[in-house]
N, C-alpha and C positions, 0 to 999 in steps of 0.2 A: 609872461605874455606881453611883450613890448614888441615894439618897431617904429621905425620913423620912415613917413613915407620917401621917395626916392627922388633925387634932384638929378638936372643934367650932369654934373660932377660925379655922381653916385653911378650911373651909367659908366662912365670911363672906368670906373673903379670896378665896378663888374665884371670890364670885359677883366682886366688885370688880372681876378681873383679867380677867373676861368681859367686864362693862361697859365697861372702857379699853379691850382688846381690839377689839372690837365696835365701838368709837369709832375707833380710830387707823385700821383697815383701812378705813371707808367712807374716812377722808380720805386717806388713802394712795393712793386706786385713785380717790377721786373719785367712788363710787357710796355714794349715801345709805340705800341700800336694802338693799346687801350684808350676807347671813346667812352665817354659819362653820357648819361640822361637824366634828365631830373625824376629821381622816386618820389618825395614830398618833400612839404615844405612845413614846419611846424609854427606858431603865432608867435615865435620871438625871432632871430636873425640866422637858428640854423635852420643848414638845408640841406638834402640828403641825395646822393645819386647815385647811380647803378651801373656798372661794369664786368664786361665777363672779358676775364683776363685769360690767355691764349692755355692750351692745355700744358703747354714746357713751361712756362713761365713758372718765377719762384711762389708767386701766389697766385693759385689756378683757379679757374672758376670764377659764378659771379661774387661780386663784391659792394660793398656799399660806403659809398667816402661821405663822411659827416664835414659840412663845412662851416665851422663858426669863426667868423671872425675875431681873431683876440680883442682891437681895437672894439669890440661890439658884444659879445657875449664870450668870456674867456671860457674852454673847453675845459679846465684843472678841477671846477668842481664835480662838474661830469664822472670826471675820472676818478675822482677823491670817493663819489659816491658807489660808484659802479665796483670797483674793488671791496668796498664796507658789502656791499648789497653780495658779491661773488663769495666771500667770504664766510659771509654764513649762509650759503647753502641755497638764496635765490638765485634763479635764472635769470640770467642777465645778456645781454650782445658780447658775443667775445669781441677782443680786439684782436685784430692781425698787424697792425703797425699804426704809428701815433707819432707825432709831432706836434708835441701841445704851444709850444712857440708861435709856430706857424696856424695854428687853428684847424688843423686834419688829421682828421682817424680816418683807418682803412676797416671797416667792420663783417664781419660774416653778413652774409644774406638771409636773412630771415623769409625770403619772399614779400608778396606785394600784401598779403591781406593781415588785416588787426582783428582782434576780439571783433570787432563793429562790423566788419564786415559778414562774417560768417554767424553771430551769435542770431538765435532765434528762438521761438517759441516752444520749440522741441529739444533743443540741443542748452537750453538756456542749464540747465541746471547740471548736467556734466558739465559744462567750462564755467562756471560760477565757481566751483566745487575744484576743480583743478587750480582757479584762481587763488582761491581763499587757502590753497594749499602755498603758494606765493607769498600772498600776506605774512599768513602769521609764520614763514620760516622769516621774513623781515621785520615782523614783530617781537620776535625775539632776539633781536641784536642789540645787544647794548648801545643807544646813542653817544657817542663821543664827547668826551668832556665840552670841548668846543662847537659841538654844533648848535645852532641858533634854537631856541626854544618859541614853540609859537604862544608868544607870551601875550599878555595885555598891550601892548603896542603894534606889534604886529597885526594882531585877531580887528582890533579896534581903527587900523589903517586898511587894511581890506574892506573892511563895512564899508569906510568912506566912500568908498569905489562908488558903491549903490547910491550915494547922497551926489557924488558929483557928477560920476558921467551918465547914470542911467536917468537918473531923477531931470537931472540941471540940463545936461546938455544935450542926452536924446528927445526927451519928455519936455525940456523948457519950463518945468514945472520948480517955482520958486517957495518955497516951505515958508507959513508963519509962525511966529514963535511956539505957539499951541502943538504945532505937526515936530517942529523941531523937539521939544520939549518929549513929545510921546516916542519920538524916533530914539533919542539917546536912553532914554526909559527900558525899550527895548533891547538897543545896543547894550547895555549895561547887565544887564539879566542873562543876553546870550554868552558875552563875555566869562562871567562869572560863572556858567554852566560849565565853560571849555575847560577854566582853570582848576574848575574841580573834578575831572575825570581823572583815572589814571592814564599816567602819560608815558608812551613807549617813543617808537621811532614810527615818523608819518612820512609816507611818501609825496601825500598834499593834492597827487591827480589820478589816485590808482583806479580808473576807473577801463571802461572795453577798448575806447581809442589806442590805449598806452599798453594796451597786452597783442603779443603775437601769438598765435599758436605754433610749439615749435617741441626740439625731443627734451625731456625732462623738463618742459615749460608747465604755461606758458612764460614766453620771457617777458619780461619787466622793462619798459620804456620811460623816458622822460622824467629820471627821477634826481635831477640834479640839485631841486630845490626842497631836499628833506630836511626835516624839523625833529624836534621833539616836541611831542604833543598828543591833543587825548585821541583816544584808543578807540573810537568807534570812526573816528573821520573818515578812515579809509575806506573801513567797511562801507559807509553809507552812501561814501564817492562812486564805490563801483555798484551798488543797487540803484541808485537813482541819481542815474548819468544826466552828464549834460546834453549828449547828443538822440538819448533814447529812450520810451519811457516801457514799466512796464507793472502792470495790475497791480495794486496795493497788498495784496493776498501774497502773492510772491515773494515780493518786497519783504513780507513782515516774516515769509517761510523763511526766506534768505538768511534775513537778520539774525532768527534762532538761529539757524543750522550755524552760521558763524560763529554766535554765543556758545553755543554746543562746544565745536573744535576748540575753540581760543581756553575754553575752561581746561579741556582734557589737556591740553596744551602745557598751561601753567601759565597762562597770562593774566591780566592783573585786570580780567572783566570784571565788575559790578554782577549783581545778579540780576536776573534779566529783563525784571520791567525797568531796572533802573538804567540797565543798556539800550532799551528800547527808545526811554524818555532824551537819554544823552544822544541816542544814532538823529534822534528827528530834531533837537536843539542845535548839535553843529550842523546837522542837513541845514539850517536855518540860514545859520551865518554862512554856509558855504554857494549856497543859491543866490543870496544878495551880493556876496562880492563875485558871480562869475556873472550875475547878471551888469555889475559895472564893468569887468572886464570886456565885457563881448562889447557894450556901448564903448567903449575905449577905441579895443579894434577898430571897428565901425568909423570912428570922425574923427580919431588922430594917423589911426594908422592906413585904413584906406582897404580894412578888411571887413565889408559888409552880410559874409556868410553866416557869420554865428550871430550877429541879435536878431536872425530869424527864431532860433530857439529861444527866446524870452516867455512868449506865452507856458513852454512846458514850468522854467522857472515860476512864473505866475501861480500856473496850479497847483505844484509842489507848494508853493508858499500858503494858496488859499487850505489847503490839506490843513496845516499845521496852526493856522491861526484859529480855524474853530476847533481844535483837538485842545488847546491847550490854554485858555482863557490868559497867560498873562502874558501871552502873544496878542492880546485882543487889539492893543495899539496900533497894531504894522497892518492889521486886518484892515483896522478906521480907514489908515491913511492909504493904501491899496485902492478900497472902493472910492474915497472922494479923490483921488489925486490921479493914480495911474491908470483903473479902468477907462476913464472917460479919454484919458491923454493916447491913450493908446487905437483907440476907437475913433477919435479923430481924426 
């Protein structure tokens, strides 16, 4: 989740990457005639749009052109991921034509709606359940000799996130060494938690935003930046989303039903108070580092829509600081630091 806000220079360069754009999909699809609109836009530099290419044409119907700029977010991992993901058996976005040089895929159309739009209070547990059918066929693929592990530098540079942009620079809020002191106490405990789960293949955002409903789905979105790493993150990504919240009773159904499959599975769950303890310890460190990302957004990038969701973050967090006493630290500095900052 990065971006740099836009400069007049950045503007010319717009229109340019319209005009290549606008070039490569007639010829991709074969229709001379095809117009884009913008479908979405996701919180790093790609951006997605929508074309319905003529019915002769070599590729008919609508379509979807993912646009990343190389110079900016190269598309290779994307692609490196999306075949590991196609491969063992998750539902993934076909491709219909790719130019990874140039920074454009031509993709099937999934339609306009995500998990997020459609999921509700009725329908929650068929597409939970169709999801978690998702996961674990991507929990079961062996991660690559080389792919990144989310290790103690990694888990302990996402923390920082919460210490710098949410804490420092939305908050203004400057820590003394006491708060510092109880903060890395925390950090330190959460870390150590991560490292000892069993570690499969982590998708890092599998949560309703990033799922479509679709046939043999749902399909699997935005999963460029997969890890190795512990086994509950996922699951606890898509229970207690960033964008949505829902009953703790759910939540904890969820959590079994998922211990349940992942066991009959063959995966390398813990038993289950001990997955329970590990889903609500990474939920920990994953709520503080999205709560600095969204402040990020916010005052680097000039995307003020996600640190509206800070408060759910907040709750999630106060949940977990009286369940679990050697949380009690991040509880302290919560009520003397950021309730009040926030209320201001």
């Amino acid at each position: 989740m990065r971006t740099d806000p836009a400069s007049a220079h950045d503007a010319l360069s717009t229109d340019d990457r319209a005009a290549a754009r606008d070039a490569w999909v007639r010829t991709a699809t074969g229709d001379a005639g095809l117009t884009l609109e913008r479908a979405s836009m996701d919180a790093g530099f790609r951006s997605y749009w929508r074309g319905d290419s003529a019915a002769d044409a070599a590729v008919a119907g609508s379509v979807i052109v993912m646009d990343s700029p190389p110079d900016k977010e190269d598309v290779r991992p994307w692609l490196r991921i999306r075949a590991l993901l196609e491969a063992g058996g998750v539902r993934v976005p076909r491709v219909l034509a790719e130019d990874a040089d140039a920074g454009f895929l031509l993709l099937e159309d999934l339609g306009r709606d995500t998990y997020l739009h459609v999921i509700d209070a009725d329908n929650a547990d068929a597409l939970f359940d169709d999801a978690v059918t998702q996961l674990l066929a991507l929990q079961r693929i062996a991660p690559p000799a080389d792919l990144p592990g989310y290790d103690e530098a990694l888990l302990a540079r996402e923390l920082k996130l919460f210490d710098e942009w949410f804490l420092g620079r939305h908050l203004g809020i400057t820590l003394d060494c006491g708060d510092l002191e109880a903060l890395e106490l925390v950090y330190r405990r959460l870390i150590d938690a991560a490292l000892a789960q069993p570690q499969v293949l982590v998708h890092r955002d599998f949560m309703p935003r990033n799922l479509m409903p679709a046939d043999e789905g749902p399909a699997v979105l935005d999963f460029q930046d997969a890890v190795r790493g512990p086994i509950a993150y996922d699951a606890l990504s898509l229970f207690k989303d960033a964008f949505l919240s829902w009953p703790q009773d759910r939540v904890d159904a969820w959590l079994d039903r998922y211990h349940a499959r992942a066991l009959a599975a063959g995966l390398p769950v813990p038993p289950l108070a001990r997955f329970r303890r590990d889903a609500d310890w990474i939920g920990v460190q994953r709520h503080l580092k999205v709560m600095g990302i969204f402040a990020r957004l916010h005052h680097r990038d000039g995307k003020p829509k996600y640190i509206a969701d800070a408060p759910r973050f907040l709750a999630y967090l106060d949940a977990m600081v009286r369940k679990y006493p050697d949380l009690s630290p991040l509880g302290t500095l919560l009520d003397r630091h950021v309730r009040p900052a926030l209320r201001a």
